[in-house]
N, C-alpha and C positions, 0 to 999 in steps of 0.2 A: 630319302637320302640315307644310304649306309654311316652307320656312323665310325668314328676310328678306331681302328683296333688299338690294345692299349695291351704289349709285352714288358715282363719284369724279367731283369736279366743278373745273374749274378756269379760272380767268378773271378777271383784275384790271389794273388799274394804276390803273383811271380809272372814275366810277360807271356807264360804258355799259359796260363790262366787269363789271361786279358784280353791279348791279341788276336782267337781266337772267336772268343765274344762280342770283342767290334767289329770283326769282319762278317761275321756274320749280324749283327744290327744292320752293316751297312747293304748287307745282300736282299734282308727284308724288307728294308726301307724303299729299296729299287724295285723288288718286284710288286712292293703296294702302292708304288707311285705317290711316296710319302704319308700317303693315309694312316698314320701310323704313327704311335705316342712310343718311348722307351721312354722305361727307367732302370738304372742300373742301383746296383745294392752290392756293397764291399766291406773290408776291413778299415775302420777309420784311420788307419796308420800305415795300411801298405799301398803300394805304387797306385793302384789304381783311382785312389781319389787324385791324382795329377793327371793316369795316362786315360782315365775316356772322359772327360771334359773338353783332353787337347781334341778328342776326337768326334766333339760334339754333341755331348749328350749330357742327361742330367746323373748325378747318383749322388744314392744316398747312404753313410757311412755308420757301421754298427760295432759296437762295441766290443769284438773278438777276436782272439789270439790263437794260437796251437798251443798244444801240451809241450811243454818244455821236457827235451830229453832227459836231461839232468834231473837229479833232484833238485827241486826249486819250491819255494816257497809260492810262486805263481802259479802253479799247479793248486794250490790249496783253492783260487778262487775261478779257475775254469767253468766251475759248474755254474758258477753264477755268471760269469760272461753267457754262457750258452742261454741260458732262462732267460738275462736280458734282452740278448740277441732275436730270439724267438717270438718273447713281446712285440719288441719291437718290428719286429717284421708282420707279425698280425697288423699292427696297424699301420703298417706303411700297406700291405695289400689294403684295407678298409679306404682306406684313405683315395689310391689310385686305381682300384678296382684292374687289375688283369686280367686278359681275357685267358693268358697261357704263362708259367712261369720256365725258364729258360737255366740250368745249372753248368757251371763251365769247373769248379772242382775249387777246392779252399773250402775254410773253414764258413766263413758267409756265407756262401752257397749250401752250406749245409742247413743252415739256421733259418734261411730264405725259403729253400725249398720243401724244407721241414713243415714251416709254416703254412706254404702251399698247398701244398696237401693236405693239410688238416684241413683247411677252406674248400677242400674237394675243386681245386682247380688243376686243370689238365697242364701236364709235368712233364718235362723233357731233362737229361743228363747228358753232356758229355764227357767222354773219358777220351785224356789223350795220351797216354803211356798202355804201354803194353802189360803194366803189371798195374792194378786198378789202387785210388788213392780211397784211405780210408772214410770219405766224405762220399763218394760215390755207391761206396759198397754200402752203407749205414742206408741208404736211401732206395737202393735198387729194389724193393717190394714195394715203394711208395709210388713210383713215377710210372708212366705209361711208356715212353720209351729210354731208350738210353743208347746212344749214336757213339760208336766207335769207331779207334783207328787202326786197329788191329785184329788179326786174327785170332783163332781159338780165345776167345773172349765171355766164352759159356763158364769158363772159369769161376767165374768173378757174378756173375748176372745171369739172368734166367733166358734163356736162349731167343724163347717167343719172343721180347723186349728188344732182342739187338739187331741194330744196322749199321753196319758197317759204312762209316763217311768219308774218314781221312778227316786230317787235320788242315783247319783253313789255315791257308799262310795270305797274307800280302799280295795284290792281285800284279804289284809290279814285278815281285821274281818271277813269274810264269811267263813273262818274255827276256827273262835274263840272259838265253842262251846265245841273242842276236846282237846285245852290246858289248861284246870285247873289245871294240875299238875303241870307242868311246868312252869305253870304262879307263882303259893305259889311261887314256887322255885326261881325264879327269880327276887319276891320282897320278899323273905326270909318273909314269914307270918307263922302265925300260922295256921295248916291244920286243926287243931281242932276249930277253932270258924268261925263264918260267917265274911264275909267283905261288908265294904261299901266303893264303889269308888264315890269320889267327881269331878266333872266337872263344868266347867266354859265357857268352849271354847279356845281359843285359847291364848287370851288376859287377864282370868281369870275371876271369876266377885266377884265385892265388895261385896254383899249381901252373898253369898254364904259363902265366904271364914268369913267375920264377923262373921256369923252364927256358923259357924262350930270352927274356934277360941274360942268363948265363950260358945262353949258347949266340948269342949276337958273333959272337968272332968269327964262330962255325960258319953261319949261316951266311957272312960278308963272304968268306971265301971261297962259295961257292958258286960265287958271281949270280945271284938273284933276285926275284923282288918281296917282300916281306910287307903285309897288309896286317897289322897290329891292332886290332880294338882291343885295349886292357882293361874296360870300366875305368869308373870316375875315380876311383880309391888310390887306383896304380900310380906311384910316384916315381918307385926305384929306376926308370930307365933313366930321366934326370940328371944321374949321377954319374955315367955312362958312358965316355970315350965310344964314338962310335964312325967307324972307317966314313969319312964323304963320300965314296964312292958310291958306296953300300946305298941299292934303292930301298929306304927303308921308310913307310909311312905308320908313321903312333898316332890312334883318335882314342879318346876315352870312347866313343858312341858313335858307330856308323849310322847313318840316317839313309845313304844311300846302299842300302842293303843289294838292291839287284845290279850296281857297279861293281861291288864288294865280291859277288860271285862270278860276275861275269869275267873277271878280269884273272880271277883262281886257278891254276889247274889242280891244284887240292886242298884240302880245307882241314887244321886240327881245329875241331869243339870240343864243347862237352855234349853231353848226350838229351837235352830235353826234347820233349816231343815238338815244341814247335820247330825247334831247330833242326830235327833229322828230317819233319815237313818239309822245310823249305829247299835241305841239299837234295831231299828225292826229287823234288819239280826241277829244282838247279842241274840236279844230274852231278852233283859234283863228287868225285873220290875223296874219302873225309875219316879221317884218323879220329875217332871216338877217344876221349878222356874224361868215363864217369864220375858225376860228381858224388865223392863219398858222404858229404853232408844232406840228402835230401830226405823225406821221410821214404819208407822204406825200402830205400834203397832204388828208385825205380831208374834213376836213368844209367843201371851198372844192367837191369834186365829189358830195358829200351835198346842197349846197345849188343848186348849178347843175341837178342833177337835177328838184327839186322849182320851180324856177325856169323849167324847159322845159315845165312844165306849168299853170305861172299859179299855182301854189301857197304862192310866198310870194315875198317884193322879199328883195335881195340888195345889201348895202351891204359892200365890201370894208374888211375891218380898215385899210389906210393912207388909205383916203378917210373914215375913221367921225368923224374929226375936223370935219370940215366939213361933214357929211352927215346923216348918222346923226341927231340932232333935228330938224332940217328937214324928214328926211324921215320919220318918225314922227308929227311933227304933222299932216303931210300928210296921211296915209292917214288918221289920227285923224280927221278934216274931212270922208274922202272913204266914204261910208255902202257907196257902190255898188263900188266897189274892196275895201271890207271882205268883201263878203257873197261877192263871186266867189272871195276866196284864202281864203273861211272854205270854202265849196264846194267848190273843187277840195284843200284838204289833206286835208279830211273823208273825200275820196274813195278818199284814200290809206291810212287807216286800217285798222289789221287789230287787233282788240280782245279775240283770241282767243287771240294768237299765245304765249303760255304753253302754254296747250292744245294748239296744232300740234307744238311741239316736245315736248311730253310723249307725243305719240302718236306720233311717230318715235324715240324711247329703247326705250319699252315693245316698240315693233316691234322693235328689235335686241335685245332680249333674250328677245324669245319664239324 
């Protein structure tokens, strides 16, 4: 009797780190007809000790943080989170024995797969930004492969090493394009006017949601529909006179993410990789707003990328104030600029990319 295989998976901070590693757990899972143990390994303080429990698995939380930009005093003790971190991952491998370790990018992931290696266990990365995060580059002479979502990626990693995957999204938006009706339906819109969905991420983001706050008048008078996720933090619309007429739905947390696109004809975000994933499979025209707080800087060269190919407008977070609705109405108006950035992101899309990465694990473990 074969016995289970047993994958260690690790990858958090933020949900392009998460989301990405339970889709593909769950693509594993499927093709081993459950034969097959996970365990996941994160930051014991960021999202992912809530979001892959929801999604049925075990993990186990280590003691580390990132380098604080600032001068800080908690910089003084990083090195000893790291040391801990690495201990302790020595013996959570000891402990559950893996057959292959699994990195999805964060600071865990570094100290998991750190550890992995030293074990001479067969090692996989994923990078999902087009500009590599410092945890992945630290590690690329360690690991056996390292599965990308972009091109010219020789940059960053040693070329023999890369395969190109795409980034796994959510197996429900890759039929997004067929519920528009259903979608109206379900956020009670008007079927007669265009809509604009607002995105942030997960967490929501400040710029966005200000922008869009203080253009509500605008946006009423233009006779449309307005799909608002602000994150849980957003209070200010509250306060907020806002026309009856005006279709306008506020969620702190879309849950139904493939109504949320289907129902779009354009989309302002910010730029993480899972998110630009999911408009290339959605196909949808989508107003870029880099987030100027991330490390270094990737989703302002996430989004210049897709920008060098006509794939989507680009509205810098200190200009979103003055910009940013103007320029969303515009495209809103502009049918034939819609269908060209719906075109070229469509192009970009890889709808498999759970699959790609689950046949490069399986490969290092045969």
């Amino acid at each position: 009797m074969r016995k289970k295989l047993k994958i260690i998976i690790s990858g958090g901070g933020t949900g392009g780190h998460i989301y990405p590693a339970i889709a593909v757990a769950q693509t594993l899972q499927k093709r081993l007809n459950n034969e097959v143990d996970f365990l996941f390994v994160g930051a014991s303080d960021r999202m992912e000790m809530e979001k892959v429990p929801k999604a049925g698995y075990q993990i186990v939380g280590l003691w580390i943080s990132g380098i604080q930009r600032k001068v800080s005093l908690k910089n003084l003790i990083f090195p000893v989170k790291v040391l801990s971190s690495v201990m302790k991952s020595l013996k959570i491998i000891n402990t559950f024995k893996p057959d292959v370790a699994i990195g999805f990018g964060g600071y865990a992931s570094g100290a998991l797969l750190y550890a992995a290696t030293l074990k001479k266990l067969p090692a996989l990365i994923h990078e999902q930004n087009s500009y590599a995060g410092i945890t992945n580059k630290l590690l690329k002479k360690r690991v056996q492969k390292i599965c990308v979502a972009y091109d010219h990626m020789e940059r960053f990693f040693p070329a023999d090493k890369i395969v190109k995957t795409g980034n796994p999204v959510r197996l429900d938006i890759t039929n997004a394009y067929n519920k528009r009706d259903e979608a109206q339906g379900f956020f009670k819109l008007d079927p007669a006017k265009k809509t604009i969905l607002v995105i942030g991420g997960s967490l929501g983001a400040r710029t966005i949601n200000e922008c869009i706050e203080a253009g509500l008048e605008e946006l009423a008078a233009a006779h449309i529909n307005v799909i608002w996720q602000t994150g849980k933090n957003f209070t200010g619309v509250k306060n907020k006179t806002v026309d009856p007429n005006f279709s306008l739905v506020i969620e702190p947390f879309i849950y139904q993410m493939d109504f949320a696109y289907a129902a779009a004809d354009i989309v302002i975000s910010r730029a993480g990789a899972l998110s630009i994933a999911e408009l290339a499979i959605a196909g949808k025209p989508v107003i870029l707003v880099p987030s100027p707080n991330v490390s270094e800087d990737h989703q302002s060269k996430n989004a210049i990328a897709l920008v060098k190919r006509n794939a989507a407008l680009l509205v810098r977070d200190k200009e979103a104030k003055s910009q940013l609705v103007h320029t969303a109405l515009e495209l809103l108006a502009d049918e034939k600029m819609q269908f060209e950035l719906s075109k070229n992101i469509s192009e970009m899309a890889i709808a498999d990319a759970a699959e790609r990465i689950a046949d490069e694990v399986l490969k290092l473990i045969k």
